[in-house]
mmCIF entry with sequence, helices, sheets and N, C-alpha, C, O atoms, coordinates in Angstrom:
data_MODEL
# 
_entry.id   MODEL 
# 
_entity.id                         1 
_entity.type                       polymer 
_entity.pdbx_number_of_molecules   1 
# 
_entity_poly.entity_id                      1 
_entity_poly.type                           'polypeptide(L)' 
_entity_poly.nstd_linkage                   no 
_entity_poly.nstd_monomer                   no 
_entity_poly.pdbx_seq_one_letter_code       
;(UNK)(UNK)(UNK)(UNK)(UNK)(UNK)(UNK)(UNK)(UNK)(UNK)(UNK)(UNK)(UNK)(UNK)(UNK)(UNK)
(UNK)(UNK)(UNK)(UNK)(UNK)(UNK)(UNK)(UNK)(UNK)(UNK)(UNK)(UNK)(UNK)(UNK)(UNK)(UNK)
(UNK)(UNK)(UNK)(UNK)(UNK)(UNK)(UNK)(UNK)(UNK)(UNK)(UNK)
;
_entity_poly.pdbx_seq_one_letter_code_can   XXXXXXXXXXXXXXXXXXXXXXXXXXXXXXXXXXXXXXXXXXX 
_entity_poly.pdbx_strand_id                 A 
# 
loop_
_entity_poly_seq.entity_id 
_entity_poly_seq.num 
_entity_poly_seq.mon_id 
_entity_poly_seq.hetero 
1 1  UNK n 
1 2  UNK n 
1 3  UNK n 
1 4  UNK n 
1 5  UNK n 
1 6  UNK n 
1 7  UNK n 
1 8  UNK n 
1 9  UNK n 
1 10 UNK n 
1 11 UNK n 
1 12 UNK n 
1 13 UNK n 
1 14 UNK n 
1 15 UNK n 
1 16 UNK n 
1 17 UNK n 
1 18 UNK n 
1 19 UNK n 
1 20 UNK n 
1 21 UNK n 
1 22 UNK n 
1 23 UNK n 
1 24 UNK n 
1 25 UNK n 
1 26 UNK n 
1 27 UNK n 
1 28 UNK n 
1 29 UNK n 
1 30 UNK n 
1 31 UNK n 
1 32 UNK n 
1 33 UNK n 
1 34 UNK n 
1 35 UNK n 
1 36 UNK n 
1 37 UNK n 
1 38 UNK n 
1 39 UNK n 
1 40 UNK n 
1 41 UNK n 
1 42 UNK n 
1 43 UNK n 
# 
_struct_asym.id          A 
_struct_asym.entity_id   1 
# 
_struct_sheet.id               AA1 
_struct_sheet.type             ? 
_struct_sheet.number_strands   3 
_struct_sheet.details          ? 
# 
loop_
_struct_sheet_order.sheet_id 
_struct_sheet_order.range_id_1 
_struct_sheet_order.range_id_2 
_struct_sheet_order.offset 
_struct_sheet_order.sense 
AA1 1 2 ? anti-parallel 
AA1 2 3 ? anti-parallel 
# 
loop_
_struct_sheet_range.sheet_id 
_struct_sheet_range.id 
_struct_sheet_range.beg_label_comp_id 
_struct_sheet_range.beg_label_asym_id 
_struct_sheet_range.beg_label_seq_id 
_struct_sheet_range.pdbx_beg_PDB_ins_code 
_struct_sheet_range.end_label_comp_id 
_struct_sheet_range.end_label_asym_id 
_struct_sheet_range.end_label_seq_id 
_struct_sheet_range.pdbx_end_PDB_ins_code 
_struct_sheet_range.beg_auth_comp_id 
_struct_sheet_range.beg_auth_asym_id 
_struct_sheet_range.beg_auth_seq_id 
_struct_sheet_range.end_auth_comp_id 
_struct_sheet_range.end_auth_asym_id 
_struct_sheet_range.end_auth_seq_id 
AA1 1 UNK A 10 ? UNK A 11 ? UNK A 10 UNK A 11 
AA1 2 UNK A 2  ? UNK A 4  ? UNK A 2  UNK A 4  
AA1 3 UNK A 29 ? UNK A 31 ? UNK A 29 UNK A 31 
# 
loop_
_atom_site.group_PDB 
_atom_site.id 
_atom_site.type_symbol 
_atom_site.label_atom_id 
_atom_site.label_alt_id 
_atom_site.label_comp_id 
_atom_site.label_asym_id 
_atom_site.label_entity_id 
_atom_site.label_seq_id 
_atom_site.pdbx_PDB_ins_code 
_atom_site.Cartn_x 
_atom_site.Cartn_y 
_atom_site.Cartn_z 
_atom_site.occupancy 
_atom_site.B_iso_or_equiv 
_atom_site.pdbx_formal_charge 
_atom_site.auth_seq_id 
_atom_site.auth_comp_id 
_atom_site.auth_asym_id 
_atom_site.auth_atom_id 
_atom_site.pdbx_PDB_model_num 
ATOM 1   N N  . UNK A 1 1  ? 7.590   6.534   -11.785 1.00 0.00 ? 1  UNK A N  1 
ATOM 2   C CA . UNK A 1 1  ? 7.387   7.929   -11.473 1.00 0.00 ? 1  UNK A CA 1 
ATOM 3   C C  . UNK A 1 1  ? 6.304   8.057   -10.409 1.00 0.00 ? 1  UNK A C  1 
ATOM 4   O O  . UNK A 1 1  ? 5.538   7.125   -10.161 1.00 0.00 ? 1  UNK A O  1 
ATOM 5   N N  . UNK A 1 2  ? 6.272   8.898   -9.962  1.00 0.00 ? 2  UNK A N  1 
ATOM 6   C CA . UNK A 1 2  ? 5.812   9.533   -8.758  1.00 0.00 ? 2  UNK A CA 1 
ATOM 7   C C  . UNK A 1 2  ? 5.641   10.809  -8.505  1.00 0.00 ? 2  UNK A C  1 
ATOM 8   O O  . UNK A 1 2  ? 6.557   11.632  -8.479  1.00 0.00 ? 2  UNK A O  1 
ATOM 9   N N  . UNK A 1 3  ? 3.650   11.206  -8.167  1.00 0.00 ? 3  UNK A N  1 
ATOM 10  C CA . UNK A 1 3  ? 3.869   12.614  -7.979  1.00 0.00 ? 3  UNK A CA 1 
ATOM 11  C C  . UNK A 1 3  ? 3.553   12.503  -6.503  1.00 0.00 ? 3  UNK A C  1 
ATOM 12  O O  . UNK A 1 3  ? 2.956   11.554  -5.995  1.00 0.00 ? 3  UNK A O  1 
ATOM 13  N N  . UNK A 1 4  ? 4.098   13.762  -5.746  1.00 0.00 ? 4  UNK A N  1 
ATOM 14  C CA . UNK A 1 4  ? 3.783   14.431  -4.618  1.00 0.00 ? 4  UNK A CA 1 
ATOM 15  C C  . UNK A 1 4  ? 2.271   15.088  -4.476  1.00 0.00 ? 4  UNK A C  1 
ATOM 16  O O  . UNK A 1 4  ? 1.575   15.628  -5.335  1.00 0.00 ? 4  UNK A O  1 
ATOM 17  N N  . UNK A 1 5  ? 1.992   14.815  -2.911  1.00 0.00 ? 5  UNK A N  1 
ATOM 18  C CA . UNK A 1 5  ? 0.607   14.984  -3.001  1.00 0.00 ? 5  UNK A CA 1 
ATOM 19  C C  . UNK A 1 5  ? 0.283   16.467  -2.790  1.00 0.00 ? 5  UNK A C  1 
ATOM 20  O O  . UNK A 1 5  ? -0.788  16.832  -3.274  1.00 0.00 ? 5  UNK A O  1 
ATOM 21  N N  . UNK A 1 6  ? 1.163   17.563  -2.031  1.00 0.00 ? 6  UNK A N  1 
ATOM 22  C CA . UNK A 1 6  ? 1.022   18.647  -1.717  1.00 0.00 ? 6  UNK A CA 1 
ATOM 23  C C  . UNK A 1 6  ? 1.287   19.620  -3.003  1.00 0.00 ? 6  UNK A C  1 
ATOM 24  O O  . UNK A 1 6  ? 0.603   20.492  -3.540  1.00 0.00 ? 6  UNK A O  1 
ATOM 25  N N  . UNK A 1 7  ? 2.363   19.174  -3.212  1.00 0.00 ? 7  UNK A N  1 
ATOM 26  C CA . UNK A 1 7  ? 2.515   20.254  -4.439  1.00 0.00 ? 7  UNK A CA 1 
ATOM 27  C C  . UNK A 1 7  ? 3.213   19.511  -5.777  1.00 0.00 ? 7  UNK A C  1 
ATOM 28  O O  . UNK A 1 7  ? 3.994   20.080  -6.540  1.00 0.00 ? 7  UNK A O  1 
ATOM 29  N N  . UNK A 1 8  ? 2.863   18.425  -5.870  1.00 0.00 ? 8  UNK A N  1 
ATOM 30  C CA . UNK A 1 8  ? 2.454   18.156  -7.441  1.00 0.00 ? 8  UNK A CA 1 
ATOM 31  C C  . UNK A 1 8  ? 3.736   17.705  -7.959  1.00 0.00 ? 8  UNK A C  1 
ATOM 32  O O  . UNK A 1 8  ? 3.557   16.998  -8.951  1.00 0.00 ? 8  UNK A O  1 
ATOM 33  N N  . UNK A 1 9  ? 5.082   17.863  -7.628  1.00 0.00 ? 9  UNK A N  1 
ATOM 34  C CA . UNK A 1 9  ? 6.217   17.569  -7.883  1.00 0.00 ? 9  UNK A CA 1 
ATOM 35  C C  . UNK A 1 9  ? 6.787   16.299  -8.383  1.00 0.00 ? 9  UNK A C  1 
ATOM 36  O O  . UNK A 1 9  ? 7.069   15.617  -7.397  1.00 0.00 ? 9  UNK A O  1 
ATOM 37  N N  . UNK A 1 10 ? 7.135   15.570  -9.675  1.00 0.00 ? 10 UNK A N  1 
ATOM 38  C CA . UNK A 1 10 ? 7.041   14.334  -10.263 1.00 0.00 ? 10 UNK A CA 1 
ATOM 39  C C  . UNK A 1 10 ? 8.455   14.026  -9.590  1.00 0.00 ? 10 UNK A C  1 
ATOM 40  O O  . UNK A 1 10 ? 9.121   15.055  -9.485  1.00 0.00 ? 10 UNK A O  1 
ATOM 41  N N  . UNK A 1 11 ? 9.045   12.962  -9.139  1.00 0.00 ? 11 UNK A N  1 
ATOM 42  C CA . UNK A 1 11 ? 10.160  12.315  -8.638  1.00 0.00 ? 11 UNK A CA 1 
ATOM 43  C C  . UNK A 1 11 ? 10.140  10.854  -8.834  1.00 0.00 ? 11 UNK A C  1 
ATOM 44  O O  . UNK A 1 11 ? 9.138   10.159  -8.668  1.00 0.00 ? 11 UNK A O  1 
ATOM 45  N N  . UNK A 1 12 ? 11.165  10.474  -9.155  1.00 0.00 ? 12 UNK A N  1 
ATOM 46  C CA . UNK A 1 12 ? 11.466  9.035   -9.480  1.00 0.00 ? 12 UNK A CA 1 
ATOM 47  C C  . UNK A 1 12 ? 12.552  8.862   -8.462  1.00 0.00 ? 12 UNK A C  1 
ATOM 48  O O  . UNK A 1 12 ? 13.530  9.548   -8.166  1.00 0.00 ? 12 UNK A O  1 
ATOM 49  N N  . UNK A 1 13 ? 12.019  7.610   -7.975  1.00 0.00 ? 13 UNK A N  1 
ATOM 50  C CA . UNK A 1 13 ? 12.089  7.059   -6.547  1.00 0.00 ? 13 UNK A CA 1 
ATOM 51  C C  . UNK A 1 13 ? 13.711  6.098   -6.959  1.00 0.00 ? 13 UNK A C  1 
ATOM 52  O O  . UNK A 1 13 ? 14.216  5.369   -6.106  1.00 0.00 ? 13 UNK A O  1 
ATOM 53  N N  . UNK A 1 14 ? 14.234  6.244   -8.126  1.00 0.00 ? 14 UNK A N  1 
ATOM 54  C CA . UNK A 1 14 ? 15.327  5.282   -8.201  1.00 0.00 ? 14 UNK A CA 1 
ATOM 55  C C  . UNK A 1 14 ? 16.455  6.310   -7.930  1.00 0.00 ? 14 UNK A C  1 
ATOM 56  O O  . UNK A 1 14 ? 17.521  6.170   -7.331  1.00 0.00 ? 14 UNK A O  1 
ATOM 57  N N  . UNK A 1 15 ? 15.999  7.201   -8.442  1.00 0.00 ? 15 UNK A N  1 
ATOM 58  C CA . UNK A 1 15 ? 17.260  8.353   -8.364  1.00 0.00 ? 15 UNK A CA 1 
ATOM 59  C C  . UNK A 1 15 ? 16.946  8.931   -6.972  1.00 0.00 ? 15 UNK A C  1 
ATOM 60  O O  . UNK A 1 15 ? 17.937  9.443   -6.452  1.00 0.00 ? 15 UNK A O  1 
ATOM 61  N N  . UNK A 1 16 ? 15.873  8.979   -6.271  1.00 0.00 ? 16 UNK A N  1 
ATOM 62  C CA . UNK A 1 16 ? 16.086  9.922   -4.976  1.00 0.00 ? 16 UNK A CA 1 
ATOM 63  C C  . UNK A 1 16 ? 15.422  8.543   -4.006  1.00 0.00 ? 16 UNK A C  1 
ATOM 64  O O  . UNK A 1 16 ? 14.352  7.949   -4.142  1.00 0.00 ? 16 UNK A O  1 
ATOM 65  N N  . UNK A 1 17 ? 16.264  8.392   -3.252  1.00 0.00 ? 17 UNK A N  1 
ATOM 66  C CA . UNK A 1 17 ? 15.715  6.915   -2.622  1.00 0.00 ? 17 UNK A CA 1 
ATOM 67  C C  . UNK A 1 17 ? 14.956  7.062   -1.002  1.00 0.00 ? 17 UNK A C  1 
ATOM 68  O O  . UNK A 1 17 ? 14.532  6.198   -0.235  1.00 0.00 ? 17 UNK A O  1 
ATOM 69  N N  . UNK A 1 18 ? 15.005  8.301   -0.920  1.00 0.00 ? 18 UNK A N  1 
ATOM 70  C CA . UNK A 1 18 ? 13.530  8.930   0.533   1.00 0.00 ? 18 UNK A CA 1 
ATOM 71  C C  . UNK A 1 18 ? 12.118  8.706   -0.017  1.00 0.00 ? 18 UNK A C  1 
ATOM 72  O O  . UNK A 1 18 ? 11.669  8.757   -1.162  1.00 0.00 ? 18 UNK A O  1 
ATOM 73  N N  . UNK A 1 19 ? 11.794  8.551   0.681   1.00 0.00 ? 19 UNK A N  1 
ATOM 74  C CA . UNK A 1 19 ? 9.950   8.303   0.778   1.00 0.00 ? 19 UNK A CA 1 
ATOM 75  C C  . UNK A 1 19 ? 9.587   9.654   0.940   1.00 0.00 ? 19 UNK A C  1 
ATOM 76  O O  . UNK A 1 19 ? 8.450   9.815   1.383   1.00 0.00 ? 19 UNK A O  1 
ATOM 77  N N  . UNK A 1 20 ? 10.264  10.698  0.695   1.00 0.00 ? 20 UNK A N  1 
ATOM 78  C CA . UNK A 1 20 ? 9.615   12.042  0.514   1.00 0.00 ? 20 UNK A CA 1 
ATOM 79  C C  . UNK A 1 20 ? 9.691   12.718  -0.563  1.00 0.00 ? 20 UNK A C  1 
ATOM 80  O O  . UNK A 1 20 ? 10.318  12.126  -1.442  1.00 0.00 ? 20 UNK A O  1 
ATOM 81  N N  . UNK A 1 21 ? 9.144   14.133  -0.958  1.00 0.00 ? 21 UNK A N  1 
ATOM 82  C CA . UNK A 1 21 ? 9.459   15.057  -1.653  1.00 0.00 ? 21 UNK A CA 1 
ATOM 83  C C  . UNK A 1 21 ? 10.515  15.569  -1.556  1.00 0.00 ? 21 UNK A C  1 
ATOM 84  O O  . UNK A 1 21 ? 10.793  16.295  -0.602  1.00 0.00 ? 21 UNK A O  1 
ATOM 85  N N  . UNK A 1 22 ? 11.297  15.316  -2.475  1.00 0.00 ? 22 UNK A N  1 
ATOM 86  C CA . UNK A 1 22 ? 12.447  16.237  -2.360  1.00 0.00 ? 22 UNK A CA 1 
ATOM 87  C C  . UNK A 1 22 ? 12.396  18.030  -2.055  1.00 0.00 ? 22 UNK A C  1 
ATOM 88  O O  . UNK A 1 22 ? 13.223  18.641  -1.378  1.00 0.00 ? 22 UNK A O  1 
ATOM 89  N N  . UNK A 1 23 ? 11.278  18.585  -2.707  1.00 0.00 ? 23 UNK A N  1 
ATOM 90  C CA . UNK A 1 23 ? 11.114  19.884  -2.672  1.00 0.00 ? 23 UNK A CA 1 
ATOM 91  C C  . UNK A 1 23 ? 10.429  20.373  -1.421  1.00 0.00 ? 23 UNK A C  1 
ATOM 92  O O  . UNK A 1 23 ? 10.977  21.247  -0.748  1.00 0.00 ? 23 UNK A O  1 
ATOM 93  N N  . UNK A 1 24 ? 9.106   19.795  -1.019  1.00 0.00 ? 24 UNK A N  1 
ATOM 94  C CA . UNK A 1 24 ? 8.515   20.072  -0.180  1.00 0.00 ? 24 UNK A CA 1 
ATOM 95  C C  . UNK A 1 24 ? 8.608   19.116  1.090   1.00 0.00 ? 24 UNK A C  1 
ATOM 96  O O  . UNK A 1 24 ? 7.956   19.430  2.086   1.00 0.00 ? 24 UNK A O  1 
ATOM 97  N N  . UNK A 1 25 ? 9.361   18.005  1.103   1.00 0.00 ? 25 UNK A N  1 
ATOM 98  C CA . UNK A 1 25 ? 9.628   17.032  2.050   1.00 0.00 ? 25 UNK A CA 1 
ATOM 99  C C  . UNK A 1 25 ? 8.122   16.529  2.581   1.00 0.00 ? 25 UNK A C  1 
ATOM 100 O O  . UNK A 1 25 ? 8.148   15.954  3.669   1.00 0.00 ? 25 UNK A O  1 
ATOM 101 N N  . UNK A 1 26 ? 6.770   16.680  1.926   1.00 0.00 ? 26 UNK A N  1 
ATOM 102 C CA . UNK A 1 26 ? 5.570   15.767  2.295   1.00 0.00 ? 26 UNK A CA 1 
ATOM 103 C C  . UNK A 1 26 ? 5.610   14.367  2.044   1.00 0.00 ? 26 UNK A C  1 
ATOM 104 O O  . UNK A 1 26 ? 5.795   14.081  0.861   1.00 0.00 ? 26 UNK A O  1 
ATOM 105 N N  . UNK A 1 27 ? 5.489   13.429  2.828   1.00 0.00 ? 27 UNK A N  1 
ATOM 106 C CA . UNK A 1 27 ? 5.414   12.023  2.667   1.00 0.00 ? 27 UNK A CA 1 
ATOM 107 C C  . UNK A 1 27 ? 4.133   10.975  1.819   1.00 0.00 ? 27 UNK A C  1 
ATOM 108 O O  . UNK A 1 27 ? 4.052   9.747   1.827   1.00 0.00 ? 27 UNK A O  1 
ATOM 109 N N  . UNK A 1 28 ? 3.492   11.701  1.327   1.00 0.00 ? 28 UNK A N  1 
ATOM 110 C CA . UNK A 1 28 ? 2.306   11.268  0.732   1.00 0.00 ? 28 UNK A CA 1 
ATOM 111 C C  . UNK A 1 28 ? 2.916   11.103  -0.594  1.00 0.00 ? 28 UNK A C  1 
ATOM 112 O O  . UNK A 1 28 ? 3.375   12.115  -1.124  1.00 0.00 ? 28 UNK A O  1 
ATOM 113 N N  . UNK A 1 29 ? 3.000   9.794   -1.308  1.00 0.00 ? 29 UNK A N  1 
ATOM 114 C CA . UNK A 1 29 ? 3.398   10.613  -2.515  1.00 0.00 ? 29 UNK A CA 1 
ATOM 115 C C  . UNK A 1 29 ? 2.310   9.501   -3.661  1.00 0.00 ? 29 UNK A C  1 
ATOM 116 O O  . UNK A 1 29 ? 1.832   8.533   -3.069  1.00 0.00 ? 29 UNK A O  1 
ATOM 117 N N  . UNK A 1 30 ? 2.072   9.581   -4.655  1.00 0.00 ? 30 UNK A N  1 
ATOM 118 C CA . UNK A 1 30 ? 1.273   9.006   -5.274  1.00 0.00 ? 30 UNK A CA 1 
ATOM 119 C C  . UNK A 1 30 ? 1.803   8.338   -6.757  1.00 0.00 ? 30 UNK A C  1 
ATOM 120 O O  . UNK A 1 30 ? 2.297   9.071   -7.615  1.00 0.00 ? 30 UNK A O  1 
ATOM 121 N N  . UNK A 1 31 ? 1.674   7.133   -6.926  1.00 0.00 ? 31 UNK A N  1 
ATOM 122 C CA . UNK A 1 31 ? 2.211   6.449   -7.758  1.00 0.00 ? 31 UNK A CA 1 
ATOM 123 C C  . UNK A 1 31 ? 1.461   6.722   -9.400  1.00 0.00 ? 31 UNK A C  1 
ATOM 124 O O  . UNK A 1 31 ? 0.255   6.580   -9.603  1.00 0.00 ? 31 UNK A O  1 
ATOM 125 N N  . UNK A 1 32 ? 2.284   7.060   -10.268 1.00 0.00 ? 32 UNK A N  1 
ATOM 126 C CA . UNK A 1 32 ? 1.996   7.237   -11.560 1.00 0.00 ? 32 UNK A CA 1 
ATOM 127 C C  . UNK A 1 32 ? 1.668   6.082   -12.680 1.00 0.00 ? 32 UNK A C  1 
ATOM 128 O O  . UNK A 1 32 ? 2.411   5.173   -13.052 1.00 0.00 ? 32 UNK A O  1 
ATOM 129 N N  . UNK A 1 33 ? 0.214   6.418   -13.145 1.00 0.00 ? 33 UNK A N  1 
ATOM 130 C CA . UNK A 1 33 ? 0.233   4.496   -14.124 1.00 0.00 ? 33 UNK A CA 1 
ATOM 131 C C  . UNK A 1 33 ? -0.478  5.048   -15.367 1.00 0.00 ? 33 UNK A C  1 
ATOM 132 O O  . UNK A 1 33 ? -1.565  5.605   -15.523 1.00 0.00 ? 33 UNK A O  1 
ATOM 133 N N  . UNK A 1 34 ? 0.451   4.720   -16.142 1.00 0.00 ? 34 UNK A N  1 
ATOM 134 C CA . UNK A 1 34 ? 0.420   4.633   -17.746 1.00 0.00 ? 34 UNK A CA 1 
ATOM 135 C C  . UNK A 1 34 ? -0.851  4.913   -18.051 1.00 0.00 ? 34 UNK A C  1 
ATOM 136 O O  . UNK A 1 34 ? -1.639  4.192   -17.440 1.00 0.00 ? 34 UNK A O  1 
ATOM 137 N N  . UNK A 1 35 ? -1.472  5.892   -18.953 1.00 0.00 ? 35 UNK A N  1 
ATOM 138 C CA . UNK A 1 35 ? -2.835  5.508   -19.560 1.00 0.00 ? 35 UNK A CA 1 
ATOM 139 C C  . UNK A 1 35 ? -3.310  4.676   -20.757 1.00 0.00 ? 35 UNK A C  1 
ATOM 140 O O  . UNK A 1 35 ? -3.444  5.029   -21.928 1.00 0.00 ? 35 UNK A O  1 
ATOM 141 N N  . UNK A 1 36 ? -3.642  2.901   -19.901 1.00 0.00 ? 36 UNK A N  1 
ATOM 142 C CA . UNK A 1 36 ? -3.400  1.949   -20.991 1.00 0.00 ? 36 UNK A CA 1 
ATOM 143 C C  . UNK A 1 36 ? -4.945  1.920   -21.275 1.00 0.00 ? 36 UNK A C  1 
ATOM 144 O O  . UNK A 1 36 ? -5.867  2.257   -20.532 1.00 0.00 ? 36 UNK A O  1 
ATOM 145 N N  . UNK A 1 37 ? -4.965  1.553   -22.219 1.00 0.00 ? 37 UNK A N  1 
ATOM 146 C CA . UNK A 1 37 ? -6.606  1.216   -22.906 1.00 0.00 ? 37 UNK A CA 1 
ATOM 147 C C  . UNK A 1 37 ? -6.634  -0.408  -22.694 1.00 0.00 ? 37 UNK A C  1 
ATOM 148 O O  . UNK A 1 37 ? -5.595  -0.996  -22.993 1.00 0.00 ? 37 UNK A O  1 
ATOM 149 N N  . UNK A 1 38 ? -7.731  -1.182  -22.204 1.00 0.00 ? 38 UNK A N  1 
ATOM 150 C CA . UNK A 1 38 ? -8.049  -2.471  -21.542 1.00 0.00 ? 38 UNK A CA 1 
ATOM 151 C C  . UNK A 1 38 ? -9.373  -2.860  -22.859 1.00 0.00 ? 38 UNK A C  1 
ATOM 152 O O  . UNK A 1 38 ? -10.334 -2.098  -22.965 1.00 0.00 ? 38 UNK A O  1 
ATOM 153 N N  . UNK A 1 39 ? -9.293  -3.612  -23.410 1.00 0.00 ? 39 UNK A N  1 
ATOM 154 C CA . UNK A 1 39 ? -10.543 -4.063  -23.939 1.00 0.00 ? 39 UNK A CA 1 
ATOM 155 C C  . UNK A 1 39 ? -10.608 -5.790  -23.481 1.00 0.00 ? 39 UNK A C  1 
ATOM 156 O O  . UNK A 1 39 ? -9.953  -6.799  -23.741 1.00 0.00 ? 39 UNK A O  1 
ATOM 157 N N  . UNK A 1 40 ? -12.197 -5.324  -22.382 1.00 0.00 ? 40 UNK A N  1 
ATOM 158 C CA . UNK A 1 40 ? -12.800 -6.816  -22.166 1.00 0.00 ? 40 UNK A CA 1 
ATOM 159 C C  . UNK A 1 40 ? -13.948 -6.873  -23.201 1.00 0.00 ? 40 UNK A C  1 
ATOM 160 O O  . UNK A 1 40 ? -14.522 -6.067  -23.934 1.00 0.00 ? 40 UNK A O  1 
ATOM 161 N N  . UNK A 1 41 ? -14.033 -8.439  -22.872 1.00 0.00 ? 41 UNK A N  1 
ATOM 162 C CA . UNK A 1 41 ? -14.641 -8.762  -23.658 1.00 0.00 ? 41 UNK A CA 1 
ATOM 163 C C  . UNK A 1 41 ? -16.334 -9.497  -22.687 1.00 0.00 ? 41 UNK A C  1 
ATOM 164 O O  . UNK A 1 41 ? -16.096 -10.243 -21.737 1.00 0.00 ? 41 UNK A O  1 
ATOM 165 N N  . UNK A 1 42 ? -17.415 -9.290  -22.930 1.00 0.00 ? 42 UNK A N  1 
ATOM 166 C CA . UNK A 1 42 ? -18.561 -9.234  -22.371 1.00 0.00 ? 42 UNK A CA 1 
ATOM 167 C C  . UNK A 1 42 ? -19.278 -10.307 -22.872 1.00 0.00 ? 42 UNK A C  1 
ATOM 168 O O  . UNK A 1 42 ? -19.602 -10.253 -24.058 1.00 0.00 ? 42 UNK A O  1 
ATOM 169 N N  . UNK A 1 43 ? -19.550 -11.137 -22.304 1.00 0.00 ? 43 UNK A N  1 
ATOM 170 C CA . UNK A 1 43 ? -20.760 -12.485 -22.646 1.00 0.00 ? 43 UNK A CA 1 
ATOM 171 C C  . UNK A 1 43 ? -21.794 -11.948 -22.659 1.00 0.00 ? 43 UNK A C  1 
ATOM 172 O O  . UNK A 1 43 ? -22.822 -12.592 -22.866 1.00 0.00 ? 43 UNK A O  1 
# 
């Protein structure tokens, strides 16, 4: 998933295969990442 940088619009890049917004056609678009929890461990 993928949001658009202008107006926020989520698009998945498998189903629409342009490097743009479908809605607003801006080329910026920003990649979406899971909110995983990381536990390091500290010496």
């Amino acid at each position: 998933m993928y949001r658009c940088a202008k107006c926020g619009a989520r698009i998945d890049l498998k189903e629409y295969m342009e490097n743009k917004c479908p809605k607003c056609r801006y080329r910026i678009l920003f990649k979406e990442v899971p909110p995983v929890k990381r536990r390091i461990r500290a010496r």
